[in-house]
C-alpha positions as CSV (number, residue, x, y, z in Angstrom):
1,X,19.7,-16.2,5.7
2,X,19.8,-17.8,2.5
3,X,20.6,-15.5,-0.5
4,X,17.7,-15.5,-2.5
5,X,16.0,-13.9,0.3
6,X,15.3,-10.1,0.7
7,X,13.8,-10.3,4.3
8,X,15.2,-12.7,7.0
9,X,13.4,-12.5,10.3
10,X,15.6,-14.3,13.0
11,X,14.8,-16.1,16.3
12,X,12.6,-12.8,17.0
13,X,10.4,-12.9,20.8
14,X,7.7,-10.3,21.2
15,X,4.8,-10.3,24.1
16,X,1.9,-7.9,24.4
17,X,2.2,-7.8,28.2
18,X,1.9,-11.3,29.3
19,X,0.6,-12.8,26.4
20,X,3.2,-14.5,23.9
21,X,3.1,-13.9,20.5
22,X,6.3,-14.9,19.0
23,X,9.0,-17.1,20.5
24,X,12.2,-18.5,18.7
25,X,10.2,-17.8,15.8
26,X,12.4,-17.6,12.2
27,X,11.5,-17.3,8.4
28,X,12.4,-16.3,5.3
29,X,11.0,-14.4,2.7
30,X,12.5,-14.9,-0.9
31,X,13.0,-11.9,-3.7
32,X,10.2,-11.5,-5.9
33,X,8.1,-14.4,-4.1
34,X,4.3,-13.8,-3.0
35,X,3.9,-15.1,1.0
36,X,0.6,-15.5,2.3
37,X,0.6,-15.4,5.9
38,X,-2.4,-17.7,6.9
39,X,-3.8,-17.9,10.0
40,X,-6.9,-16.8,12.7
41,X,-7.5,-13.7,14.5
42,X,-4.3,-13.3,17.3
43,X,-2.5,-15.9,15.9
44,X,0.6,-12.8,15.0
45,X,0.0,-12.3,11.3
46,X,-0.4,-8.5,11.3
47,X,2.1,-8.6,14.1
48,X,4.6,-10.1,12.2
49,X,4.0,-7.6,9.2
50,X,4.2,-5.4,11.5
51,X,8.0,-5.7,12.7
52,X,8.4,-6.9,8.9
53,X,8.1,-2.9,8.6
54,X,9.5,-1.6,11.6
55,X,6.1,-0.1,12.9
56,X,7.3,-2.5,16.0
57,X,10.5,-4.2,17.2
58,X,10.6,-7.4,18.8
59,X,12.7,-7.7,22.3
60,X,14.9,-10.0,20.9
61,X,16.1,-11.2,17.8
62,X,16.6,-9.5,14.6
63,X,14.8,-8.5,11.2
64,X,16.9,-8.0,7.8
65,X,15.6,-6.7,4.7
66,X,18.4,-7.2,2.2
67,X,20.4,-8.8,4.5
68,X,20.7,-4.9,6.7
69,X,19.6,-5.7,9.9
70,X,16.5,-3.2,10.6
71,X,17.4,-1.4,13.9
72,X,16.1,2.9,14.8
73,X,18.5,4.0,13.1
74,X,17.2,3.0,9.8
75,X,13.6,2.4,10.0
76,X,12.5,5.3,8.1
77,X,14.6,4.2,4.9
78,X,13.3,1.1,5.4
79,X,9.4,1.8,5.5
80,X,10.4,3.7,2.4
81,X,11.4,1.5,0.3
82,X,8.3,-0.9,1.6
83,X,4.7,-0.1,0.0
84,X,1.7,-0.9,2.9
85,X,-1.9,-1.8,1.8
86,X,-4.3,-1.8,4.9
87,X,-7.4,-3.3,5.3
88,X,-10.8,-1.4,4.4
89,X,-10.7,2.1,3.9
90,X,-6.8,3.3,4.7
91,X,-7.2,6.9,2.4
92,X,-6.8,10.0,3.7
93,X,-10.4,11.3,3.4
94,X,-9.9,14.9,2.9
95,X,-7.6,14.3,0.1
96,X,-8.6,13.7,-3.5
97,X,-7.8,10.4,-5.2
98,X,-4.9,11.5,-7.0
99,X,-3.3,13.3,-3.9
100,X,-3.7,9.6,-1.9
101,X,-1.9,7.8,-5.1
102,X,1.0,10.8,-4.7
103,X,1.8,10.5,-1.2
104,X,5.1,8.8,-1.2
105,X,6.1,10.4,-3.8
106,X,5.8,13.8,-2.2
107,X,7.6,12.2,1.1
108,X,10.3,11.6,-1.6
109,X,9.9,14.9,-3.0
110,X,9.4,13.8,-6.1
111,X,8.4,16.6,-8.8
112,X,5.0,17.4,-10.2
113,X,6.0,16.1,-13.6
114,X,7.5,12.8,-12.3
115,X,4.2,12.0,-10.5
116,X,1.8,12.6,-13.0
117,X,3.7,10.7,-15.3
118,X,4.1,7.8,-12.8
119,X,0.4,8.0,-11.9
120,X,-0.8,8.0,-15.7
121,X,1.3,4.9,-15.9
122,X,-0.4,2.7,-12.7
123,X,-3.8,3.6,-13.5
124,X,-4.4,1.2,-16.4
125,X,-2.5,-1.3,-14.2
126,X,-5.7,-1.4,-11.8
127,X,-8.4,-1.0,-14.5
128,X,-9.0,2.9,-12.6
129,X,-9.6,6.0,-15.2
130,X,-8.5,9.2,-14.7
131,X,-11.9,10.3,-14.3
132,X,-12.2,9.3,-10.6
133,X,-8.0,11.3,-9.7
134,X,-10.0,14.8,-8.5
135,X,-12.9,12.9,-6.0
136,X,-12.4,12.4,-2.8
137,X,-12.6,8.7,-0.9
138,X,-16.1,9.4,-0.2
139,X,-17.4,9.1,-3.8
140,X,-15.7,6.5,-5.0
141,X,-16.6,2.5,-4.0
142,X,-15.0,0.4,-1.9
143,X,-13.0,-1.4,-4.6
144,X,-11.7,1.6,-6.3
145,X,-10.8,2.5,-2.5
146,X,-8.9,-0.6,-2.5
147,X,-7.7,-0.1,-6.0
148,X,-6.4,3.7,-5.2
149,X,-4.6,2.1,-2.1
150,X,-3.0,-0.9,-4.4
151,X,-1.5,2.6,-6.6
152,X,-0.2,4.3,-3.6
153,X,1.7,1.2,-2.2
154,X,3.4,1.0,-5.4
155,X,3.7,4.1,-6.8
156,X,7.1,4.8,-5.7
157,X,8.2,1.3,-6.8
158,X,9.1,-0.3,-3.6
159,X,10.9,-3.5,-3.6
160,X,8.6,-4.9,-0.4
161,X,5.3,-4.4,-0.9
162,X,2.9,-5.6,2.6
163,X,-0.6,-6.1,3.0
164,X,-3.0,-6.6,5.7
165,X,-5.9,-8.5,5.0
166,X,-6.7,-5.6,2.1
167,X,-9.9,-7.5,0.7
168,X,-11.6,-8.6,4.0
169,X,-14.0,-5.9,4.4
170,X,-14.9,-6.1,0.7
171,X,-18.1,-8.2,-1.3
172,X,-17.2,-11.1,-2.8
173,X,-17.2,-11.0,-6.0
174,X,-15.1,-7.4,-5.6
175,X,-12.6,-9.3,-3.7
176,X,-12.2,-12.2,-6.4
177,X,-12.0,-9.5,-8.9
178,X,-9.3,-7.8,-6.4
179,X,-7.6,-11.2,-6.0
180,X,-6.9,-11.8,-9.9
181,X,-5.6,-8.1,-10.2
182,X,-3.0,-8.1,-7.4
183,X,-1.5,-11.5,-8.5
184,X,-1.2,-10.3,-12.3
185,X,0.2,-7.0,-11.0
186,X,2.5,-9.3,-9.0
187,X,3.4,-11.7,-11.7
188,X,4.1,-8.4,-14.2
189,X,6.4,-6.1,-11.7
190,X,8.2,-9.2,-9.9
191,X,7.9,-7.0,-6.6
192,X,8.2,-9.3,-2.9
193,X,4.0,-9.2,-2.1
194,X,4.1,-10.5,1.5
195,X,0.1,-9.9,2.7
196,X,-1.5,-11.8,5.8
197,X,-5.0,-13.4,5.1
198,X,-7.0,-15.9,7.2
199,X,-8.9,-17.1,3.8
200,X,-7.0,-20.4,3.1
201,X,-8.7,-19.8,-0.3
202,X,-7.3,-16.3,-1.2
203,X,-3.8,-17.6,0.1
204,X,-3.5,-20.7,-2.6
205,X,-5.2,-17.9,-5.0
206,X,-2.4,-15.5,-4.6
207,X,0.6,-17.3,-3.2
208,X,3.6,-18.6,-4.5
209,X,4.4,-19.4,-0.7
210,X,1.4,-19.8,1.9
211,X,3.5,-19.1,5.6
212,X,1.2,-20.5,8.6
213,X,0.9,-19.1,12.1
């Protein structure tokens, strides 16, 4: 593992049933980098962000974020200290906006004040007004969706923060708008981004490192 790196997957194996996803496979992540993983549909990418976050463990081999190798033990402080952006619509529908943006922080049990605080802070950081923090998913857009998710991945100022193809299910010109505000937020907290695309495009966009599978 070399020491500027904050994750280090090593010589991991995993199958679904009989079919072979990852073999021998090794990389490494660097602190504060952006790593596109590029590649087509089955080809492992959300797989591999996957056991990144200890949703899933491969059969053998190891993952290490921060050189701790993540085993059951400590998945839970792990995920944590991770912030996860799905693709499309990943919000709790029958919560408002604002309860979506707070849910870590509650996990954390972090108090009222510290929330709202936090929250007033991040909004401006995704061009979202305060305005939209008492509707619920179903009246707001797909981009402020998107947006709202973006807040809740970081809200409780991760040091990982993993994304799975957020901007797929999104217009064009909403996802080039999307594109430009993830990499500035990237560029301005210095946070590890590691998000798996299959737009070759959005991955030289975005990336500081482009990993292909």
């Amino acid at each position: 593992m070399k020491e500027t790196s904050i994750i280090s997957v090593e010589h991991i194996y995993f199958n679904y049933g009989t079919q072979t996803i990852f073999q021998d496979f090794s990389t490494d992540f660097e602190r504060g980098s952006f790593t596109c993983i590029l590649g087509e549909s089955g080809s492992g990418k959300s797989t591999l962000l996957r056991i990144i976050n200890g949703l899933i463990l491969p059969q053998k081999g190891l993952v290490k974020i921060d050189q701790e190798i993540l085993a059951k033990e400590n998945l839970i402080q792990n995920r944590l200290e991770m912030g996860y952006v799905l693709q499309g619509n990943s919000l709790f529908p029958h919560l408002t906006v604002y309860q979506n943006m707070i849910y870590c922080l509650k996990i954390l049990k972090k108090p009222d004040a510290f929330c709202k605080e936090k929250i007033t802070e991040l909004l401006p950081l995704v061009g979202l007004k305060e305005d939209l923090l008492q509707k619920f998913p179903d009246e707001i857009s797909g981009g402020q969706k998107q947006r709202v998710g973006i807040i809740r991945a970081l809200a409780h100022n991760p040091k990982i923060v993993l994304m799975d193809e957020p901007f797929s299910a999104l217009d064009s010109e909403t996802r080039h708008k999307l594109q430009i505000l993830v990499k500035n937020i990237h560029q301005k907290l210095e946070t590890t981004f590691v998000m798996v695309t299959h737009s070759k495009e959005e991955a030289e966009i975005l990336g500081t490192k482009i990993l292909p599978l």
